[in-house]
N, C-alpha and C positions, 0 to 999 in steps of 0.2 A: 628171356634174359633181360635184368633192369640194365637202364643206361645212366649212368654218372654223369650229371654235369657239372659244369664247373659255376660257379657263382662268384663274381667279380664285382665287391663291394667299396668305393671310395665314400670315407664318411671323417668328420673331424675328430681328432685322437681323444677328444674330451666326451664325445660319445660313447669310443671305445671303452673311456674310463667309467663312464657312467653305468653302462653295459656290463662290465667286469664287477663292478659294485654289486649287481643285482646276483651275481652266483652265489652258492652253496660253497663249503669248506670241500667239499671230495671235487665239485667242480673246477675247482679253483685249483686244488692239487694238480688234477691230470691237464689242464693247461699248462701249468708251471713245469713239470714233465715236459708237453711236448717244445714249448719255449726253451727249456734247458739243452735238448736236444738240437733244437737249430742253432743255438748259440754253439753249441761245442762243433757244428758243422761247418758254422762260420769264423770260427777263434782264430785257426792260424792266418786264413786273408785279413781278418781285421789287424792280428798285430802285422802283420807285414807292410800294410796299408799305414801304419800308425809310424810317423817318422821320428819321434820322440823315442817308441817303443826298438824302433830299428839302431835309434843310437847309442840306445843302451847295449843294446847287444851286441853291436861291436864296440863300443870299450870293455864292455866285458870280456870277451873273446880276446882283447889286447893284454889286458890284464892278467887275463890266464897265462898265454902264449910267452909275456914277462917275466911267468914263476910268482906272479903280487896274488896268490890265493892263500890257502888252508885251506889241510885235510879236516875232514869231516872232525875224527880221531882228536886234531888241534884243536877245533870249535868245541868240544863238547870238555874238552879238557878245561879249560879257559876257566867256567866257574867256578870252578874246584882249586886252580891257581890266586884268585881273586879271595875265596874265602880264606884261603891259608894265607895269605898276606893280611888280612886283615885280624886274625886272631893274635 
């Protein structure tokens, strides 16, 4: 049975980039894959983490709660109001 190790490298991020420089287009894909993947694993700590991003969301949530929205239905409507006012 093979055994996995783990490998635990600290190097300067300009390496990194150096490094990433030297791959291939399909290499470079299936990184960007697995990167996308940790990002969507990390998205909702990061916003929650993000106080800028948290203040948005409760004023928005205030704003809803207010009745200060539109339906979808009204938004989509809108252009079509716009164009026939100006004809």
């Amino acid at each position: 049975m093979a055994r996995v190790q783990e490998l635990q490298l600290k190097m300067p991020f300009s390496v990194l980039v150096s490094l990433l420089e030297q791959l291939g287009p399909e290499d470079l894909l299936e990184l960007r894959e697995l990167v996308d993947e940790k990002l969507l694993e990390y998205e909702d700590e990061l916003m929650l983490a993000n106080p800028r991003i948290m203040s948005e969301i409760r004023e928005a949530r205030a704003e809803y709660e207010a009745g200060e929205y539109i339906t979808f239905q009204e938004l989509m409507a809108e252009p079509d109001q716009a164009n026939e006012a100006n004809v």
